[in-house]
C-alpha positions in Angstrom: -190.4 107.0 21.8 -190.0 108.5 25.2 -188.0 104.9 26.2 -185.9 105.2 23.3 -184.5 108.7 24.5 -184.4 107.6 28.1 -182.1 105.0 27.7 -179.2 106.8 25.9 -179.5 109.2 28.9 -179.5 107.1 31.2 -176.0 105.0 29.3 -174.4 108.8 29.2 -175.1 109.4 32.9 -173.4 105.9 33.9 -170.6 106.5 31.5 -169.9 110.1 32.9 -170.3 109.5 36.7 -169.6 106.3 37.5 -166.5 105.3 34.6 -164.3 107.6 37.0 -165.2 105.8 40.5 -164.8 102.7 39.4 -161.4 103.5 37.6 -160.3 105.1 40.2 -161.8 102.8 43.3 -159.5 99.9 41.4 -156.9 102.0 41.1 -156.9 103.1 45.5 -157.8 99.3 46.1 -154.5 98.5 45.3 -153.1 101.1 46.6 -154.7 100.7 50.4 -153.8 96.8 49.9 -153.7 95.2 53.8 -150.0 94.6 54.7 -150.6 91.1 54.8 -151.1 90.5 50.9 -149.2 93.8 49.6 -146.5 92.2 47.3 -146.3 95.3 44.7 -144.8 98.5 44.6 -147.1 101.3 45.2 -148.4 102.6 41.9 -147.2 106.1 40.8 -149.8 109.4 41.9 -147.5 112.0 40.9 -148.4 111.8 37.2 -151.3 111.7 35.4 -152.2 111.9 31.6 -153.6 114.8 29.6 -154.0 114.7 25.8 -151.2 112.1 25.6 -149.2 114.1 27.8 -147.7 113.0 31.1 -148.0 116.0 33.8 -147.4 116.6 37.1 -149.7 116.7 40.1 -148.7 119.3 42.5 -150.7 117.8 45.3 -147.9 115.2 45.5 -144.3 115.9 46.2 -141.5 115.4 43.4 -138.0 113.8 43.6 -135.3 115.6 43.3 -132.5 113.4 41.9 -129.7 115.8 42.7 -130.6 116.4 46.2 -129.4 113.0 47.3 -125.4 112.7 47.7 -125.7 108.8 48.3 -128.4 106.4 46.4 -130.5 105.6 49.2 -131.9 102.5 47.0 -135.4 103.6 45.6 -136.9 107.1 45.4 -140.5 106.4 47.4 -143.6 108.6 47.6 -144.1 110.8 50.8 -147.2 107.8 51.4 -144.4 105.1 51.1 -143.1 105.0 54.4 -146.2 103.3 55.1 -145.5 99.9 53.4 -141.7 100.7 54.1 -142.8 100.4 57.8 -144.4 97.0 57.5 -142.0 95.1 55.0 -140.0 93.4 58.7 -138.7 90.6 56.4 -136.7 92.7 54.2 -136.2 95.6 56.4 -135.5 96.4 60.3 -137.5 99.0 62.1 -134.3 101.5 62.3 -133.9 100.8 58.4 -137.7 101.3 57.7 -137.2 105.2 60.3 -134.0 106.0 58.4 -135.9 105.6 55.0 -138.9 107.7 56.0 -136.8 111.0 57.4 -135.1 110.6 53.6 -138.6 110.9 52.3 -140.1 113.4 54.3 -137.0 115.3 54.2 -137.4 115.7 50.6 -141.0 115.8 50.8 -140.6 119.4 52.9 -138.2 120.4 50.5 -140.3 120.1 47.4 -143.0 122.0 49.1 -140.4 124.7 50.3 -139.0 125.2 46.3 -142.3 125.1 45.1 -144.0 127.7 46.9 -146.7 125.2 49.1 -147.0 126.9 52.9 -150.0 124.4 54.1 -147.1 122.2 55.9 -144.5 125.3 56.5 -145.2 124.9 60.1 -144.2 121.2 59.9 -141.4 121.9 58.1 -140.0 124.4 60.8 -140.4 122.4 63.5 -138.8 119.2 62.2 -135.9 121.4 60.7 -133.2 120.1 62.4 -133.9 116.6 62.0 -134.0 117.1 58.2 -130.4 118.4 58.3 -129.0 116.3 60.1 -130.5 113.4 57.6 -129.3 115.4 54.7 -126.1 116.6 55.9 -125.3 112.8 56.7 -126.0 112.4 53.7 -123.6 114.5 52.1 -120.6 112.2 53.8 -119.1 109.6 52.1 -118.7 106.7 54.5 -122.6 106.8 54.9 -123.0 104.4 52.3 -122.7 101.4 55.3 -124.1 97.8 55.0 -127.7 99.4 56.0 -128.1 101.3 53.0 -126.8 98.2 50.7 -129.7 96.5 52.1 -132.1 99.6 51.9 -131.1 99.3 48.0 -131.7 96.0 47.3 -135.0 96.0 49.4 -136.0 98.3 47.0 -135.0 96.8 43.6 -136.6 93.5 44.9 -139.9 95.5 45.6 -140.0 97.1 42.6 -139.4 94.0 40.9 -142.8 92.5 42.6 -145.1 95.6 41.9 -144.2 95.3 38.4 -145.5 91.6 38.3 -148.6 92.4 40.4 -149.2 95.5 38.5 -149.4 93.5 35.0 -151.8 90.8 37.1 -154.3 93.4 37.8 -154.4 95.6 35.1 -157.8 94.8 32.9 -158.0 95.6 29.6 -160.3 98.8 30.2 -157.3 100.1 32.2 -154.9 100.3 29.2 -154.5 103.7 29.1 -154.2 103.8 32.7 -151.6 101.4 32.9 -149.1 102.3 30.5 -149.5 106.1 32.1 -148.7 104.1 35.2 -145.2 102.5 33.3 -144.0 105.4 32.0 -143.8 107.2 35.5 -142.2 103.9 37.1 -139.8 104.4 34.0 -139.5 107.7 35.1 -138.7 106.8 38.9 -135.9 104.4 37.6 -134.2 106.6 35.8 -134.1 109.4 38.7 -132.9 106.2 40.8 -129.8 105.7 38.7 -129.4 109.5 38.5 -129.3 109.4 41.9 -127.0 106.6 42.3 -124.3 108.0 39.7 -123.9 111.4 41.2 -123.6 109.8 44.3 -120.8 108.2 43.2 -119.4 111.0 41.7 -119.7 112.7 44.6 -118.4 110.1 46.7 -115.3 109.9 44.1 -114.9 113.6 43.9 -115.4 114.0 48.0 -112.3 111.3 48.5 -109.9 112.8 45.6 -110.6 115.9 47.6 -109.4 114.6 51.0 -106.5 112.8 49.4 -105.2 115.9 47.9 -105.6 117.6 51.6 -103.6 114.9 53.4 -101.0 115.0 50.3 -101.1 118.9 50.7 -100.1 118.0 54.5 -97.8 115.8 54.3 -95.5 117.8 52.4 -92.1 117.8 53.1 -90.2 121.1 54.6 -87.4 120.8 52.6 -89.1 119.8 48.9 -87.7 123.1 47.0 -84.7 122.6 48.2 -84.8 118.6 46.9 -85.8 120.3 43.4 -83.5 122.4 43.3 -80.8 119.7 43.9 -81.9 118.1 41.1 -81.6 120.1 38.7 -77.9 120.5 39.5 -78.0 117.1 38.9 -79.2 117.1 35.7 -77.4 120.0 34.7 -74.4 118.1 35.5 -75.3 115.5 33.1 -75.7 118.0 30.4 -72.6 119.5 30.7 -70.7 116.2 30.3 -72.9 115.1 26.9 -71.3 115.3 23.7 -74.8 116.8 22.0 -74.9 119.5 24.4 -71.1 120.4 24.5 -71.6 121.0 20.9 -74.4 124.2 21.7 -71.9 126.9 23.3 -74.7 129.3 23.6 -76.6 126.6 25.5 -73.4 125.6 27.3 -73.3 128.8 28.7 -76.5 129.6 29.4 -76.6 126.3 31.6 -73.4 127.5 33.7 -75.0 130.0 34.0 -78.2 128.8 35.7 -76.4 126.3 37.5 -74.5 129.3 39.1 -77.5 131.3 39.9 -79.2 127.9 41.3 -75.9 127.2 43.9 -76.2 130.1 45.3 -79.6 130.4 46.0 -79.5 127.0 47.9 -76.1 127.7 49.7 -76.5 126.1 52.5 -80.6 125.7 53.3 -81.9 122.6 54.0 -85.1 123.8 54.5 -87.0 125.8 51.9 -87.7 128.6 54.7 -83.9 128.7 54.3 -84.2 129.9 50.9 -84.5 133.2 49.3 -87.0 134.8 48.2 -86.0 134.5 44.8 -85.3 130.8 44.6 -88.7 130.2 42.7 -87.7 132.5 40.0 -84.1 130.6 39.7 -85.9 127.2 39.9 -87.9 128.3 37.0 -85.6 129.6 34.9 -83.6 126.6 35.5 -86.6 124.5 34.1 -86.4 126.3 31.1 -82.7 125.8 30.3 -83.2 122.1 31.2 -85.9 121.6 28.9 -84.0 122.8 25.9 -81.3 120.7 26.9 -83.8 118.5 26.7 -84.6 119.3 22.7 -80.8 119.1 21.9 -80.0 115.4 23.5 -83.5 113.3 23.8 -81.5 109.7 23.9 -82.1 108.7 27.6 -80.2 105.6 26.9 -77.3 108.2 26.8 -78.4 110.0 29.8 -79.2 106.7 31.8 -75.8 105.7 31.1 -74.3 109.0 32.7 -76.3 109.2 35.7 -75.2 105.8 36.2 -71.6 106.6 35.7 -72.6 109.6 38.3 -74.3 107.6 40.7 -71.2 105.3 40.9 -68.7 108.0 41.3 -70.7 109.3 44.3 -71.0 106.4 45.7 -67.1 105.2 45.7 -66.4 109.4 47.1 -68.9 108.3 49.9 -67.0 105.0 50.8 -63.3 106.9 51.1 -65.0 109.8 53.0 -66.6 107.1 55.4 -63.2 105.6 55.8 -61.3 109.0 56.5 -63.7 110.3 59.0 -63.7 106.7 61.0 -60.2 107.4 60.7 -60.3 110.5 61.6 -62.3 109.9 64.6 -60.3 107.4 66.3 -57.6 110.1 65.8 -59.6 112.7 67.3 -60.5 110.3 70.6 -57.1 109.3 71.3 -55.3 112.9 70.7 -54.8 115.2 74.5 -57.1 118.1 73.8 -54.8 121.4 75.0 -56.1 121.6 78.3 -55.4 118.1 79.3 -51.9 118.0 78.5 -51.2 121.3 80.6 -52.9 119.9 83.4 -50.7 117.0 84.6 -47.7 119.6 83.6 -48.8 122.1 85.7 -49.9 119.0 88.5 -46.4 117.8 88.6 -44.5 120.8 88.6 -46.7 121.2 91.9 -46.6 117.9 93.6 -42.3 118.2 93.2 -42.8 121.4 95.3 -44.1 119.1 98.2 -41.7 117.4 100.6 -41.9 114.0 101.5 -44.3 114.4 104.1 -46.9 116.2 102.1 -46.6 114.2 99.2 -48.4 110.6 101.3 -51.9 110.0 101.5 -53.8 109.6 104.7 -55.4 106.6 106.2 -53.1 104.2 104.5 -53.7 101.3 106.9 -56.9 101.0 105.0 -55.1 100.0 101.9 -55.2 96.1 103.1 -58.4 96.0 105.3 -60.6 93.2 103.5 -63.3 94.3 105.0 -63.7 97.5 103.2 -65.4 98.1 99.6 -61.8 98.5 97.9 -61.7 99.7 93.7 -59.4 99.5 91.0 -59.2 102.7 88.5 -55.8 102.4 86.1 -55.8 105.3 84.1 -53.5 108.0 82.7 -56.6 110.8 82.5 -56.3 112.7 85.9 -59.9 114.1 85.0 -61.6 111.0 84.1 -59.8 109.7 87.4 -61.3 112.4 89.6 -64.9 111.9 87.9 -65.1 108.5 89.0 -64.0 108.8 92.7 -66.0 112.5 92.9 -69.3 110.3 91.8 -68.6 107.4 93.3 -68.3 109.1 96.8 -71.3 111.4 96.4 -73.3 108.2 96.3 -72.0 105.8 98.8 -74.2 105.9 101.9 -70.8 105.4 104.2 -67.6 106.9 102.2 -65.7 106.0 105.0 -65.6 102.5 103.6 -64.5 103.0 100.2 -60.5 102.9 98.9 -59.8 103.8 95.6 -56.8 101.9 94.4 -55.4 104.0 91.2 -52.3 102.6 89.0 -51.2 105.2 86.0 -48.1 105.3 84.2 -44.9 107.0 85.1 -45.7 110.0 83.1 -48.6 110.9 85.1 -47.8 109.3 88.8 -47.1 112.8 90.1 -50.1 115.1 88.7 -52.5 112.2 89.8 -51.1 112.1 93.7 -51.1 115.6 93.5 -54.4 116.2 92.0 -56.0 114.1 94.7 -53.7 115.6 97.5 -55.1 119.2 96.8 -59.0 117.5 96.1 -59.1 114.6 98.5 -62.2 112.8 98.3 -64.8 113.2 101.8 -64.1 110.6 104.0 -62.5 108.6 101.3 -58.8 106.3 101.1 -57.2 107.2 98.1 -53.3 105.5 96.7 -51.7 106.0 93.5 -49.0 103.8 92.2 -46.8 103.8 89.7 -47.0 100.6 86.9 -43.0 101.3 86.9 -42.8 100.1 89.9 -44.5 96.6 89.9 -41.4 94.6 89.0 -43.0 91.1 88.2 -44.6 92.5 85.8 -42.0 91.7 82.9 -42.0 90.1 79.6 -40.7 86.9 81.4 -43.7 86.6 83.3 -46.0 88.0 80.8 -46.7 87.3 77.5 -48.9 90.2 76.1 -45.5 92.3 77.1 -43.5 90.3 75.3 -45.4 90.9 72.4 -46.0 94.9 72.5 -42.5 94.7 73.0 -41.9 92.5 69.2 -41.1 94.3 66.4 -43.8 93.0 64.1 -46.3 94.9 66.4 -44.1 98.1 66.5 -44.3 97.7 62.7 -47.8 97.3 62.9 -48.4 100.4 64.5 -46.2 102.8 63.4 -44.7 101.8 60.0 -47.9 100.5 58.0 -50.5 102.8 56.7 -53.5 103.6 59.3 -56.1 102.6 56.6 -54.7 99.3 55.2 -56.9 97.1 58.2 -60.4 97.4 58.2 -60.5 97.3 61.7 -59.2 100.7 62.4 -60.0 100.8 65.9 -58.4 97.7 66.3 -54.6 100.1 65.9 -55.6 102.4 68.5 -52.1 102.9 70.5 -53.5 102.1 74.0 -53.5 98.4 73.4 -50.1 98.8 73.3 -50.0 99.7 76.6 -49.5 97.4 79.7 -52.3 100.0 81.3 -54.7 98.1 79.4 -54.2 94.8 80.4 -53.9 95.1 84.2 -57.5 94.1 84.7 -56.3 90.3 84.2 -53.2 91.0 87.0 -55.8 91.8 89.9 -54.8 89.0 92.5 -51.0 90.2 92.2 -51.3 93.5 92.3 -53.5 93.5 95.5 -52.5 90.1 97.3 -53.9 90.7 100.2 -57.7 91.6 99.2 -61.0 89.1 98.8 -63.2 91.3 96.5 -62.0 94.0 94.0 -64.7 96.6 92.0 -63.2 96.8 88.8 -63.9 100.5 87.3 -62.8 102.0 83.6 -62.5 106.1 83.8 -64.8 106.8 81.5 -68.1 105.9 83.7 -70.1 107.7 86.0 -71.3 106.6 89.0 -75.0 107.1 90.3 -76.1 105.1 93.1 -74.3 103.1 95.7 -72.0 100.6 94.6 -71.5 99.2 98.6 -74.1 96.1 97.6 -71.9 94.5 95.1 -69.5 93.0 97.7 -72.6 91.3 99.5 -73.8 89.7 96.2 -72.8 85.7 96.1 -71.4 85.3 93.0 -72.1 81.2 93.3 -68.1 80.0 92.8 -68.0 82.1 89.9 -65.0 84.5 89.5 -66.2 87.7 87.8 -69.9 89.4 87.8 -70.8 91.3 84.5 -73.8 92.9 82.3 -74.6 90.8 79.6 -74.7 93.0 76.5 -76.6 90.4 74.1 -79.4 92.3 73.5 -77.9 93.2 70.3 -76.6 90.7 68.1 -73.0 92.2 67.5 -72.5 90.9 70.8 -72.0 87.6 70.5 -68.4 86.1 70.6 -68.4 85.7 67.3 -68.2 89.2 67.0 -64.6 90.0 68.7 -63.2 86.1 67.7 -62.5 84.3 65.0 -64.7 81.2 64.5 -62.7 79.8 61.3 -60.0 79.0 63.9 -60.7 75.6 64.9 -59.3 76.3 68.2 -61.7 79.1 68.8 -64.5 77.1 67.0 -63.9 73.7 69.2 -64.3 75.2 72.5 -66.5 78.6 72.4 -70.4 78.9 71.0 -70.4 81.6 68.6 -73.8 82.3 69.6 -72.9 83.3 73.3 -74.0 86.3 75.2 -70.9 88.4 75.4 -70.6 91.2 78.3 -68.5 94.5 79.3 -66.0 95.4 81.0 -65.8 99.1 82.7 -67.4 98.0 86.0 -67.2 94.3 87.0 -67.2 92.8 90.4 -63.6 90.2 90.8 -64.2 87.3 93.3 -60.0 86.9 94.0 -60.4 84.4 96.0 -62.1 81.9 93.2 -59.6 83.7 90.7 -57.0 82.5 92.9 -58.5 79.2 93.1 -59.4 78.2 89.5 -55.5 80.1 88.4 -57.0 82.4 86.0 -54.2 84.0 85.4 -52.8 80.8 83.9 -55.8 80.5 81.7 -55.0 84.2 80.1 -51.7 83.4 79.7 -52.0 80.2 77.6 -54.5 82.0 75.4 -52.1 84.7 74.8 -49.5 82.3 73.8 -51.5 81.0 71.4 -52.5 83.9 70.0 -49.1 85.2 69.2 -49.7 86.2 65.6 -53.3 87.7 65.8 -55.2 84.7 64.5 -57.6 84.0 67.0 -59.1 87.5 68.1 -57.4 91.2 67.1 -55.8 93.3 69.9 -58.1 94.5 73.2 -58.9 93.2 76.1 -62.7 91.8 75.9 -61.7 89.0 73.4 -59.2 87.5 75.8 -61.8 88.7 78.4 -64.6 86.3 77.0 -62.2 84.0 76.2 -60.5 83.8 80.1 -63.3 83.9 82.3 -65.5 81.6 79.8 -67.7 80.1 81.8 -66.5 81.7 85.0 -69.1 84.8 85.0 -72.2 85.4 86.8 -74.8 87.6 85.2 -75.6 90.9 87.2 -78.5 92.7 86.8 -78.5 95.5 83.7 -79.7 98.4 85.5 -76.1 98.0 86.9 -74.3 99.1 84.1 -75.6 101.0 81.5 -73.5 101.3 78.0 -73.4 103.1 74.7 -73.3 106.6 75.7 -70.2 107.3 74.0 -71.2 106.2 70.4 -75.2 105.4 70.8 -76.9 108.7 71.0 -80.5 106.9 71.1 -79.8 105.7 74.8 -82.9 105.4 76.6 -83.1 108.3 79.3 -85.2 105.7 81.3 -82.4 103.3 81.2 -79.7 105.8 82.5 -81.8 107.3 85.1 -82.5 103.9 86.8 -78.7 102.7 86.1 -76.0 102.6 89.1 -73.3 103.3 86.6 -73.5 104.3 83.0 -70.8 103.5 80.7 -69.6 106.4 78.0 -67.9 103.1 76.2 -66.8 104.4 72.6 -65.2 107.4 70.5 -67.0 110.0 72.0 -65.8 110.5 75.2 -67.6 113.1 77.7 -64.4 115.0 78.2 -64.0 115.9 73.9 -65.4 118.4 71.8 -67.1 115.3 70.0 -68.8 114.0 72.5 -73.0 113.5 72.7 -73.7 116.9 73.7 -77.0 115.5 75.8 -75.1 113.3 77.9 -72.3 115.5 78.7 -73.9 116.8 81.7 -73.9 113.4 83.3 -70.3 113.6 83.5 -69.9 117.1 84.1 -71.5 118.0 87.2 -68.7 115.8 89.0 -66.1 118.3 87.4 -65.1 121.3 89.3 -64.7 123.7 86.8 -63.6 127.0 89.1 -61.0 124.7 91.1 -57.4 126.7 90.3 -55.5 124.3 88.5 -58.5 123.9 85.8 -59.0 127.9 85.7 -55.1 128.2 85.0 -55.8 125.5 82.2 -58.3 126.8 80.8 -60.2 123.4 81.0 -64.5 125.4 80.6 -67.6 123.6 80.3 -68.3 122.3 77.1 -71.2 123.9 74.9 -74.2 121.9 75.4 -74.2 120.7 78.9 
């Protein structure tokens, strides 16, 4: 009897004591599994069961699935960074240290919500390091190729514990085991929390920095665009049938569109605008939207704003025309000053006697040895510029002779210009075209044809705008002035090497070293302007000629004239002058280039020109307002080639000062002219 009741007893105590070790020792085996064989996920400590319900322990720390702004893969234990640590074939030691400040960092911050103070010292201490881990992690471009691997290191341990777990669990273990799934359950669904705000996050964090560089990039003058377009649209209103046939909306539009002109007036800035242009923009709105309700066929309105859109752009193509027009004009018309300057010259120089009216040192005139120039122009101004800058930079003036042919109208106010301003040390002459009397249409062609009446006609009796070419009609070509460049060897017979220079350059260095240059049997030395390609030949001739076609590349480098180097011996040699002729002849009707000089210029020396240099001549600067500063400080000369001459109103008001510092502006004659400074230099 007494056996009988020790044995229940002795069943109760085993079932009461030791049913808890050994449930639990299995369940710490496989949870303090040797690195070696570990193939599972760590089972779940944070939950346990109570009457069928699944509680928390708060010796453990919880995840927080909105405290991570990136999914850092899986959401481990605070004990996981233990088998993180040892998992080298999936994971690198800087992955496995980035991993365990994520979980200790939320570790400290469960026990800090919570209330738990046995690790507040800890917590303190590693304080920085936790924001700097969770601070990173609040940046977007975080999410790198580490953390893709961190991810799928995870998954694919997670996968493996769930396969071990199901190996081990016994059947006594049951209730242990699915208490065991339902937290892993759990743990995945806080991982794809995590994950999805993440991405939201992410998402939201990039729309937000998209709106900021949008916000920046703003343009200054976007009201004012608006506001542009709504005239436009109002426009279109006003001409539709539906709308004409509302006068109360009719009128209210005017209206608007009134109220909108002139609160833009002029801006083109919206800090231009006042401060009740909003207000007029938005009733504006309004009005347009009803016109909106009345005519809602867009077909109708596409049609108009196509008619519109045509109509502007035919308005732009005349206005383009006029002002090219317009702007030739402009170049080639005397401003005020500069036609009461040779007036007031003359009247001067006829004062002089005979002896006061010659130039000194005029033995030097014919000395070969000197550095001799050619200037023909009929701008006394431009003249003096190109001596006054030319001398200022020659390291022995004393050697320079400026040879300058103008036209009869202007012989006396050049000699006496340069009479009253000699240049230092300089030789100065002035002659008179008039006076060279081979030069005639016998012995010329190009004079025998400025002299035809089809080019009179051309000129004078056609309309300015029925050529394309505009420029092409400029009156100077019809000029002998223009074509004495190719009449060098006759007009000084007795010199070796001439410096050809036009009067619109400057000069800025000394010139002296172009007569020691060997120009290898060739006649002329020139910049080659090919960097661009509308300066090839077959810009300035006409390729569908077969004469031009058969003996020129239309491909070839083309050059400028305004400052060339002439070899007159070679020219004298090879008979260039012959060669320009012939061309000339053929070209008798204008069907092989237009009117200038460069075309018969390519054309003539073909062949015949050796390539200086481009830092010695510098072009553009008087239609190319993107001229590199670089370039025109290192150049010798720079070239103000184009409309916009220095000395007019028109000109590129940041080169102006190039060409301005060589002017005198308080010498007496200018004064009495009143020739001032221009604005801007």
């Amino acid at each position: 009897m007494k056996m009988k009741f020790r044995k229940p007893v002795l069943f109760l105590l085993l079932v009461t004591v030791l049913a808890p070790i050994v449930l639990y020792t299995d369940t710490l085996a496989s949870y303090f599994t040797p690195p070696s064989s570990r193939t599972e996920f760590i089972e779940d400590l944070s939950t346990f069961t109570l009457g069928g319900d699944v509680r928390p322990l708060n010796l453990l720390p919880q995840e927080s699935s909105t405290f991570l702004k990136e999914p850092p893969g899986n959401v481990y234990s605070e004990n996981s960074s233990l088998s993180l640590s040892n998992t080298s074939d999936t994971l690198s030691s800087d992955d496995a240290r980035k991993a365990r400040q994520l979980t200790e960092a939320e570790s400290m911050k469960h026990q800090a919500a919570t209330g738990n103070s046995n690790d507040g010292i800890e917590v303190a201490m590693n304080g920085n390091r936790i924001s700097q881990v969770t601070d990173s992690l609040h940046e977007p471009h975080q999410m790198d190729k580490t953390s893709l691997e961190l991810v799928s290191a995870g998954r694919s341990e997670s996968r493996a514990t769930d396969t071990s777990s199901k190996k081990k669990t016994s059947p006594t273990d049951s209730s242990h085991t699915s208490d065991t799934t339902s937290a892993k359950m759990e743990i995945r669904q806080d991982q794809r929390t995590v994950q999805t705000s993440g991405r939201v996050v992410s998402g939201e964090t990039a729309r937000g920095k998209g709106e900021e560089q949008n916000a920046q990039v703003v343009p200054p003058d976007a009201r004012v665009r608006q506001l542009k377009d709504q005239l436009i649209r109002g426009k279109v209103y006003l001409s539709l049938s539906a709308t004409r046939n509302n006068p109360h909306f009719i009128r209210e539009l005017r209206l608007r569109i009134k109220e909108v002109q002139r609160a833009l007036g002029e801006a083109s800035k919206d800090s231009e605008l006042p401060r009740n242009a909003y207000e007029k923009l938005k009733a504006m709105e309004q009005t347009l939207a009803k016109g909106k309700q009345i005519q809602d066929d867009c077909a109708t309105i596409v049609k108009k704003l196509r008619a519109m859109l045509h109509s502007a752009e035919e308005q732009l193509r005349v206005h383009k025309k006029q002002t090219l027009y317009l702007t030739h004009l402009t170049a080639k018309t005397l401003p005020k000053g500069l036609h009461c300057l040779p007036l007031r010259l003359s009247t001067e120089y006829f004062k002089l006697n005979s002896s006061q009216q010659q130039f000194p040192d005029q033995e030097n005139l014919e000395d070969p040895k000197l550095y001799h120039y050619a200037l023909f122009s009929d701008n006394i101004l431009a003249a003096a510029v190109v001596i006054n800058s030319t001398v200022s930079h020659a390291k022995d003036p004393s050697k320079h002779v400026f040879h300058i042919v103008t036209d009869r109208l202007n012989y006396a106010a050049m000699r006496m210009w340069f009479l009253a301003n000699p240049p230092q040390h300089a030789t100065v002459d002035v002659q008179n075209v008039e006076e060279f009397t081979w030069l005639n249409s016998s012995y010329s062609p190009v004079l025998k044809q400025l002299a035809s009446q089809s080019m009179i006609d051309y000129y004078f009796r056609s309309r300015a705008d029925s050529d394309p070419n505009v420029k092409f009609r400029n009156p100077k070509y019809l000029s002998i002035m223009n074509h004495l460049r190719f009449y060098l060897p006759e007009i000084f017979p007795k010199l070796d090497k001439v410096l050809f220079l036009d009067d619109d350059i400057v000069v800025q260095k000394d010139l002296s070293g172009l007569w020691s240059l060997d120009l290898k049997g060739k006649v002329i030395g020139v910049v080659e302007t090919c960097g661009e390609s509308f300066h090839r030949f077959d810009r300035y001739l006409n390729f569908s000629n077969p004469l031009i076609s058969k003996h020129f590349d239309p491909r070839a480098c083309g050059w400028a004239f305004g400052m060339n180097i002439f070899d007159l011996i070679e020219w004298r040699r090879q008979n260039i002058t012959e060669v320009y002729h012939s061309w000339q002849n053929l070209n008798h009707d204008r069907q092989l280039w237009k009117l200038g000089t460069l075309p018969p210029g390519l054309i003539t020396f073909w062949k015949r020109t050796f390539a200086l240099d481009r830092s010695w001549h510098v072009l553009g600067l008087g239609y190319n307002p993107n001229v590199s500063q670089k370039d025109i400080q290192r150049a010798a000369v720079i070239h103000y080639n184009g409309n916009l001459k220095p000395w007019l109103e028109i000109s590129i008001p940041k080169f102006r000062d190039y060409w301005s510092k060589f002017v005198d502006y308080d010498q007496e004659f200018l004064r009495e002219c009143n020739i001032n400074k221009l604005a801007g230099t």
